[in-house]
C-alpha positions in Angstrom: 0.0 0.0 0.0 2.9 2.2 1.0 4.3 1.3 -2.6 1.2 2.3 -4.0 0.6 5.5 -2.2 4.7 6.8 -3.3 4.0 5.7 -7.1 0.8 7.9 -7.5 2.2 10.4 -5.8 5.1 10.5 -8.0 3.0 10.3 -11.0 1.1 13.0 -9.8 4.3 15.3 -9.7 5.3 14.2 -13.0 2.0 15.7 -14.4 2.4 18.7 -12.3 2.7 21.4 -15.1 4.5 22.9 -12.9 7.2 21.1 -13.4 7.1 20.8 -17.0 7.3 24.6 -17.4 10.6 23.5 -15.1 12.1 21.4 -17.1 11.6 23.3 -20.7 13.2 26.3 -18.8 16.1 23.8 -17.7 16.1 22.6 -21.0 16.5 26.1 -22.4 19.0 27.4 -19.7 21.5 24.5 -20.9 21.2 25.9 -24.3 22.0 29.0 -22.7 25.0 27.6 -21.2 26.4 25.9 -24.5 26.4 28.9 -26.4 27.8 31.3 -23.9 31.7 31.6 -24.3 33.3 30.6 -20.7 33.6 33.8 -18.6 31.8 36.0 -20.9 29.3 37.0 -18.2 29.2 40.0 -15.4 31.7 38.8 -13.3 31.7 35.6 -14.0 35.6 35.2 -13.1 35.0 36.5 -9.7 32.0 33.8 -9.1 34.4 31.2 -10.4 37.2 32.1 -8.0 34.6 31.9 -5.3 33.6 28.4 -6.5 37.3 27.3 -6.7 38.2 28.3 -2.8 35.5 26.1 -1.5 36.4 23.1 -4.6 40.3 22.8 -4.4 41.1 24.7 -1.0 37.9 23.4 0.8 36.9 26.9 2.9 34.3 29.0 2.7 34.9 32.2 -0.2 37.3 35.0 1.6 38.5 37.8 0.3 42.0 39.1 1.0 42.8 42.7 1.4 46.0 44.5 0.7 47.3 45.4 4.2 48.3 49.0 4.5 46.7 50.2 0.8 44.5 53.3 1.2 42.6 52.3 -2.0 41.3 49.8 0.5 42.6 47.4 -2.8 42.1 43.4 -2.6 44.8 41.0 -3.0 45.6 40.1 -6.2 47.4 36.9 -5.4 46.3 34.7 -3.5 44.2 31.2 -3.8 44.6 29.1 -6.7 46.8 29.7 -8.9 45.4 27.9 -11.9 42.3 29.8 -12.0 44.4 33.2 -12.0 45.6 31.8 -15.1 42.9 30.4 -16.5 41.4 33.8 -16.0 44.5 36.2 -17.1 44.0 33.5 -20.1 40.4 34.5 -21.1 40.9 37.8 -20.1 41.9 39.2 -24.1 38.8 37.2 -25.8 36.7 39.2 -23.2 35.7 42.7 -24.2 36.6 44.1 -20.7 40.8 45.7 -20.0 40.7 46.3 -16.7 42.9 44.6 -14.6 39.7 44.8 -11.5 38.5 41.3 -13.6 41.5 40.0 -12.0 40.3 40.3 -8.5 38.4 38.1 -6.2 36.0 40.6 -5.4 32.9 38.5 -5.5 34.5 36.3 -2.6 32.8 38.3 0.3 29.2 37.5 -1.2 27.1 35.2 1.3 27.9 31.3 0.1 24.7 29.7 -0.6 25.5 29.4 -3.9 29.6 28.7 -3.9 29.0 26.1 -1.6 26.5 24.4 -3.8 28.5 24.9 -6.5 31.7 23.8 -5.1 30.2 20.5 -3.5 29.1 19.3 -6.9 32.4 20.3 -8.5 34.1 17.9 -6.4 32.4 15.3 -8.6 34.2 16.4 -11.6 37.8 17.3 -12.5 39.2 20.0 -10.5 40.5 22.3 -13.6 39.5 25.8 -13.9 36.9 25.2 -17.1 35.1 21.8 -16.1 34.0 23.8 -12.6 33.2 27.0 -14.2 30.1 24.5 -16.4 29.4 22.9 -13.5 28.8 26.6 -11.4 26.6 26.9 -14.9 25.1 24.1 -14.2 24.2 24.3 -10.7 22.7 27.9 -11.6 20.6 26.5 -14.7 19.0 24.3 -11.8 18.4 27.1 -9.3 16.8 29.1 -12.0 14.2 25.7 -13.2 13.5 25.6 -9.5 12.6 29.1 -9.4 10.2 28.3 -12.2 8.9 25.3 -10.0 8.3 28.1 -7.1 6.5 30.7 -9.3 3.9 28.1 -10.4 3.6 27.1 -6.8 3.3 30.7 -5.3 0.6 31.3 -8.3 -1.4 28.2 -7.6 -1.9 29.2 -4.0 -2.3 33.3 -4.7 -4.6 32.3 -7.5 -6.4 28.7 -6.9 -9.0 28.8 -9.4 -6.9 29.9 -11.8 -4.5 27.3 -13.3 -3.6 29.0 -16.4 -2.6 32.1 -14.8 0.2 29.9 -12.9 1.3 28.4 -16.5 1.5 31.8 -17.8 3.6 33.3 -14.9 5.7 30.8 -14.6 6.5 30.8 -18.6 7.2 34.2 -18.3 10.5 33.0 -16.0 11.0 30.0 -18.0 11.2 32.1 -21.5 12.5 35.6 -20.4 15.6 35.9 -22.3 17.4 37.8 -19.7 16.3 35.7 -16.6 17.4 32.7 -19.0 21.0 34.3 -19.4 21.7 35.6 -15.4 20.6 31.5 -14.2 23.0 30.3 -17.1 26.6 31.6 -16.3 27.8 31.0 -12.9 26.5 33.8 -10.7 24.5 33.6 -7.1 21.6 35.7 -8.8 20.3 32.6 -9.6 20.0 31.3 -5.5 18.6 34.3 -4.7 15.7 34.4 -7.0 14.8 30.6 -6.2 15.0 31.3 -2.5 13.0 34.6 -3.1 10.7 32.7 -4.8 10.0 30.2 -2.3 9.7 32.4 0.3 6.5 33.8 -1.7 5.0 30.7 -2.3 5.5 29.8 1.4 4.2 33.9 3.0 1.3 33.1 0.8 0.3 29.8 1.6 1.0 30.8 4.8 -1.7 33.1 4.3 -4.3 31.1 3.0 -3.4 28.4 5.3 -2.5 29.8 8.5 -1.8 25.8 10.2 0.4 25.2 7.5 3.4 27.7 8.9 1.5 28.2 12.0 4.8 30.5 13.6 6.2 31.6 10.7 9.4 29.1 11.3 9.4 28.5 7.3 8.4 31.9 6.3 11.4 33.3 8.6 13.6 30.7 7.5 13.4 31.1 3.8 14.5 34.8 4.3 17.0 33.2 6.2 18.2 31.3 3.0 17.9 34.6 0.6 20.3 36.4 3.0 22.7 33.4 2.3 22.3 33.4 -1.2 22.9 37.1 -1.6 22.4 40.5 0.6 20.0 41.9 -1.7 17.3 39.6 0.4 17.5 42.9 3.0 14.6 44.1 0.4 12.7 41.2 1.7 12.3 42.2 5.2 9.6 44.9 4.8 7.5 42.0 2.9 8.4 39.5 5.8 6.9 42.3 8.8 3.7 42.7 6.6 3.3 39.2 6.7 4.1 38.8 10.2 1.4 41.6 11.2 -1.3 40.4 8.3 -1.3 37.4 10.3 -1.2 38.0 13.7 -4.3 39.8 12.7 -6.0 36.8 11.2 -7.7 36.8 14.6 -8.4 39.5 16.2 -8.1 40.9 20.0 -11.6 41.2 20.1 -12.4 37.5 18.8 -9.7 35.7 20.7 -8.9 37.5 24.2 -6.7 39.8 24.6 -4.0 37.8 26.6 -4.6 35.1 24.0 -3.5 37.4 20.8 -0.6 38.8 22.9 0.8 35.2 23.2 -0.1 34.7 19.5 1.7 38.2 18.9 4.9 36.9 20.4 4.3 33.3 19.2 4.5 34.7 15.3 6.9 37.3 15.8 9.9 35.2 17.6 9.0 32.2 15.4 9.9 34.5 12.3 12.8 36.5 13.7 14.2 33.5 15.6 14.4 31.1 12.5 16.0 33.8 10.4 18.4 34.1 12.9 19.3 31.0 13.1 19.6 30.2 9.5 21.9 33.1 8.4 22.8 35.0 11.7 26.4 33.0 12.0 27.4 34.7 8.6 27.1 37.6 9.7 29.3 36.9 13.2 31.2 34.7 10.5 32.0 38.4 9.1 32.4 40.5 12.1 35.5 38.2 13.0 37.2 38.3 9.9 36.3 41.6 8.3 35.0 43.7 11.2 31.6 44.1 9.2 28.6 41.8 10.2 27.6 42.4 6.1 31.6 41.6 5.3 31.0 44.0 2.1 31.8 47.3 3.7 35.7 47.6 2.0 34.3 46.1 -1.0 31.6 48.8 -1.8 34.3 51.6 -0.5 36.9 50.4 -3.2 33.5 49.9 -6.3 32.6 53.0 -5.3 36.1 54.6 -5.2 36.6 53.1 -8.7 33.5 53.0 -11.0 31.3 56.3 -12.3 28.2 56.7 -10.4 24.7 58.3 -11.6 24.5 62.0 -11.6 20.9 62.6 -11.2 21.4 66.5 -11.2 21.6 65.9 -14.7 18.1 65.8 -16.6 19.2 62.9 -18.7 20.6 60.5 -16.1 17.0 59.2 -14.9 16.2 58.6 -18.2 19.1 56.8 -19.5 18.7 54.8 -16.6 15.4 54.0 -16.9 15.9 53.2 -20.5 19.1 50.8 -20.3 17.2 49.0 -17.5 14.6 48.1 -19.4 17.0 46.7 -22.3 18.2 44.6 -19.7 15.0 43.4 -19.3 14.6 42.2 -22.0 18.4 41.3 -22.8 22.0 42.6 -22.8 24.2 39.7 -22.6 27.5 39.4 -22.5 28.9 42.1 -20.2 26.2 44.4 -21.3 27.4 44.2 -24.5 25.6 42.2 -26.5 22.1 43.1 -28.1 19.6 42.3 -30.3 18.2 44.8 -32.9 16.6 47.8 -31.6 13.6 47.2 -32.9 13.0 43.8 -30.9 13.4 46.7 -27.7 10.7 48.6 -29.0 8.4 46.3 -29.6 8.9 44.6 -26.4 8.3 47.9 -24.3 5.1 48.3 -26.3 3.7 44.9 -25.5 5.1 45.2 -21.7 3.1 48.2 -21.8 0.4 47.1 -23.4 0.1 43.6 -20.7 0.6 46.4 -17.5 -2.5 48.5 -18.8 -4.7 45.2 -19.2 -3.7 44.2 -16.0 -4.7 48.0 -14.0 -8.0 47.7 -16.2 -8.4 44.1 -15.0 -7.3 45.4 -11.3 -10.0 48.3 -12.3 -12.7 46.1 -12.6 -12.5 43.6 -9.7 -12.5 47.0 -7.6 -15.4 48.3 -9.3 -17.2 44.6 -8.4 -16.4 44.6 -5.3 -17.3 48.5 -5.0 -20.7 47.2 -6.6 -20.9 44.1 -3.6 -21.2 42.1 -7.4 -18.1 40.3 -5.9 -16.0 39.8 -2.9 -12.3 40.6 -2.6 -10.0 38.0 -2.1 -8.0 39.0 0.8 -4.7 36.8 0.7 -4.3 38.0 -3.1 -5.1 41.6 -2.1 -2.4 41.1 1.2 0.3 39.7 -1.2 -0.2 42.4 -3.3 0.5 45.2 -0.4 4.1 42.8 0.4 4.9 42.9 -3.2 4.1 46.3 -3.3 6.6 46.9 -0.2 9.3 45.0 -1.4 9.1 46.5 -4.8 9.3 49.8 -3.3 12.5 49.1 -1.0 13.6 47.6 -4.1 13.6 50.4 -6.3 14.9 52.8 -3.7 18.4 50.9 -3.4 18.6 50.6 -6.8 18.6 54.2 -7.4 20.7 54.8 -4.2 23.3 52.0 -5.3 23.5 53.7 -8.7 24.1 57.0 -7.3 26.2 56.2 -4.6 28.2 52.9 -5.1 28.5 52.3 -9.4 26.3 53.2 -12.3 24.8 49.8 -13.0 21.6 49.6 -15.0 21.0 46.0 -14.6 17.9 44.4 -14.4 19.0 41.2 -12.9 18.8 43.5 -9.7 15.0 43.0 -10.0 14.6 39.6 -10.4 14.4 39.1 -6.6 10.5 40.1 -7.6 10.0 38.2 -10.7 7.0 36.0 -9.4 5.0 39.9 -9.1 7.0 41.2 -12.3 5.3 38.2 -13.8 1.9 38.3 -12.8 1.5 42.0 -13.7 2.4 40.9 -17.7 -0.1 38.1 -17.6 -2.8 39.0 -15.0 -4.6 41.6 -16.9 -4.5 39.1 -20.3 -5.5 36.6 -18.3 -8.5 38.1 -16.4 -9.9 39.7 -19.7 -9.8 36.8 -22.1 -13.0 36.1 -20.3 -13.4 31.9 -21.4 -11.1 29.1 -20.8 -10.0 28.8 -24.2 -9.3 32.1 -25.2 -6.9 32.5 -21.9 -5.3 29.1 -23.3 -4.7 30.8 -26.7 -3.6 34.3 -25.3 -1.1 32.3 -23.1 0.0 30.1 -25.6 0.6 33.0 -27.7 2.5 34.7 -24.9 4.7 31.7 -24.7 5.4 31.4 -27.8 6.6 34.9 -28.8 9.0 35.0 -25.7 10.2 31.1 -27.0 11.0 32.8 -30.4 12.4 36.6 -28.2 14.7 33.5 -26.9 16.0 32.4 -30.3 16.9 35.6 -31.3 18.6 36.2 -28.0 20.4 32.9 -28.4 21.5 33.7 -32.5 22.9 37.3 -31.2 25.4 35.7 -28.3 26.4 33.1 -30.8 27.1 35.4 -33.7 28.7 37.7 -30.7 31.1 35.2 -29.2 34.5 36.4 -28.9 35.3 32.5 -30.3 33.6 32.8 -33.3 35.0 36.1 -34.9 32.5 38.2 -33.6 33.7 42.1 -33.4 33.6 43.2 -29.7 34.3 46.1 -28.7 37.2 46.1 -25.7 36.9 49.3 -22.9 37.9 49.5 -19.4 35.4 48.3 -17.1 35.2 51.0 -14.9 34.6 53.3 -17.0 31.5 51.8 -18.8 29.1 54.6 -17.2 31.5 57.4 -18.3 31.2 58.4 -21.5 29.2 56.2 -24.9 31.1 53.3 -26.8 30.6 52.2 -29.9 30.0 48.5 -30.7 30.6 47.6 -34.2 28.6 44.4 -33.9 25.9 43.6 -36.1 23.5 43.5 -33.1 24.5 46.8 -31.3 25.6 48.9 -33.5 24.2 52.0 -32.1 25.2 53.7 -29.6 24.8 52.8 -26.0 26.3 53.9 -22.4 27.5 50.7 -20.9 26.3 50.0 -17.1 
């Protein structure tokens, strides 16, 4: 019977589309992986140092500072010596000069990801190139689970509405960008699967308050963003929402006062307590050896010492930022300098634009329902909303702080912490308006399939790009991409862009 019970429910999760939508994104990620040239990614040699230290010297990533160097510069030297060379190797096929390539900067990031990485590479050969596809690798999976979550976390925000989850979860599967950052080796990738499942747990949460009763697993996937990458901080404005949305749940007046106080504390230790305890010895980790609980302190002095920041007393700068960032949406690969045609930009911001103002009409009109008693709100979607909502916010405000204060980086792999709500605000409106079942399986299908073919041309412009296979790249110093407008004489960028 036991036998029984395990085979259905395996069968059960095969059919899951779920994880179908999973495994085409997997399948489409190793493509990704194939055809980009080995460290032609944003700072892909820096992640593969930080893979090497845990694979051949068995430690945790640390960085090494020059002792007595006002620059507050890292060590150059130090680690393995093979992947210094392997790197120095690479470093003329690469369309980046400057010698900061060179440096194992990325090695005071959280670990999540290195030590994934660097477990499975000790099944394989320990040269420099065999572990910098198997950090691909490892990525490629973190980004198919985050696909796995997204249909999850939609399935519970939404449970009448299965297409919905297909199409936000094809929206990560297919993105050409989100396809790129979870192919190279790169801890973006943890970060947005552990993001991810922290949504689809806060929201089941919600719906089912006995299935995280104290928040332990809310608390503790936070716990596992911080690890993955500090940009989880965004997180915790979403996370104390949550935490008061559901002490809430019951009322004072319902339950007893003394009663909701110990529910009160119940919730909000459970939460901060299992955070705590997931990531908190990092952070001590960090005080001990840097003298900064973050352990990124000397790192963002010398980036921000060294790269151009945004001006924003100049009328342009918010708009060149705001217009980079949304190519990177939709694709700069390489570092930031490969693209596809202009045009494929265009049309992409008029669709996006077109999908956001279906889904404010379709948010328009459940409003008005309600407004009209014709319909009652559903208040776990309208609650996730308000934690997306904060998240987004605190997101936005340290991206515009980090590209004024720290480096001029209009990336929008920054963003992807929130692609689950990115996703359902391209597909919510189309789904909610296409008003039968088959006409949302049509507009969803035909979704899907014009971000499947946005991925082929993505794919045909890094392969005609590859510093391997002719392509013309431009070469500039990296720290001086946000300084003044470069030239690429590529067939896919040739006009004129201001690198980030």
């Amino acid at each position: 019977m036991t036998i029984e019970f395990a085979r259905s429910r395996i069968a059960k999760f095969i059919r899951h589309p779920g994880l179908k939508l999973a495994t085409a994104g997997l399948l489409v990620r190793l493509v990704w992986m194939a055809v980009i040239p080995p460290l032609d990614a944003p700072d892909e040699p820096a992640h593969l140092k930080a893979i090497m230290q845990v694979r051949k010297q068995h430690i945790l990533p640390t960085a090494h500072y020059a002792p007595g160097n006002s620059a507050v510069r890292m060590a150059r030297f130090f680690g393995d010596s093979e992947t210094r060379a392997y790197v120095a190797k690479l470093l003329s096929t690469l369309p980046v000069t400057d010698e900061y390539i060179l440096l194992p900067y990325k090695s005071v990031q959280p670990p999540l990801y290195y030590l994934a990485a660097g477990l499975v590479a000790q099944l394989a050969p320990a040269d420099p190139q065999t572990v910098l596809y198997v950090g691909r690798l490892v990525a490629a999976l973190f980004g198919a689970g985050t696909v796995y979550f997204c249909w999850l976390a939609t399935r519970e925000l939404a449970p009448k509405s299965p297409i919905l989850a297909v199409a936000s979860a094809g929206v990560v599967a297919f993105l050409p960008e989100i396809c790129f950052t979870s192919a190279h080796a790169a801890n973006d990738s943890a970060l947005n699967l552990t993001a991810t499942a922290a949504f689809y747990y806060w929201i089941r949460g919600l719906r089912n308050p006995e299935f995280d009763p104290h928040l332990l697993r809310a608390g503790a996937m936070v716990g596992l963003a911080f690890l993955s990458k500090l940009t989880a901080a965004v997180l915790i404005p979403g996370l104390v929402l949550l935490v008061i949305f559901r002490i809430f749940q019951m009322p004072p007046s319902a339950a007893g006062f003394q009663n909701w106080l110990k529910r009160f504390l119940h919730i909000t230790a459970g939460a901060t307590m299992s955070l705590i305890l997931v990531c908190g010895w990092w952070f001590v980790r960090n005080e001990f050896i840097y003298g900064d609980p973050s352990g990124t302190a000397l790192e963002l002095r010398m980036a921000s010492g060294e790269f151009v920041k945004a001006d924003f007393s100049k009328p342009q700068t918010a708009g060149d930022l705001v217009h980079y960032t949304l190519e990177n949406l939709w694709g700069r690969f390489g570092w930031n300098d490969i693209t596809m045609p202009q045009g494929v930009y265009h049309f992409c911001n008029y669709a996006a634009l077109t999908l956001l103002c279906l889904s404010v009409l379709a948010a328009m009109g459940v409003l008005g329902l309600w407004v009209t008693r014709r319909r009652s709100l559903d208040v776990v979607a309208c609650q996730a909303s308000l934690i997306f909502l904060a998240i987004g916010l605190t997101l936005l405000i340290g991206y515009i702080q980090y590209n004024a204060k720290i480096a001029y980086q209009p990336q929008a792999r920054y963003f992807f912490i929130i692609v689950l709500p990115g996703a359902l605000l391209l597909t919510g409106g189309l789904y909610a308006l296409a008003w039968t079942k088959t006409l949302r399986a049509i507009a969803v299908a035909a979704l899907l399939a014009g971000l499947t073919v946005l991925n082929g041309s993505a794919i045909a412009a890094v392969y005609r790009a590859g510093p391997a296979r002719g392509g013309v790249r431009a070469r500039t110093t990296w720290r001086h991409h946000g300084r003044r407008r470069i030239d690429f004489a590529s067939a896919s960028a040739r006009h004129s862009v201001k690198m980030g």
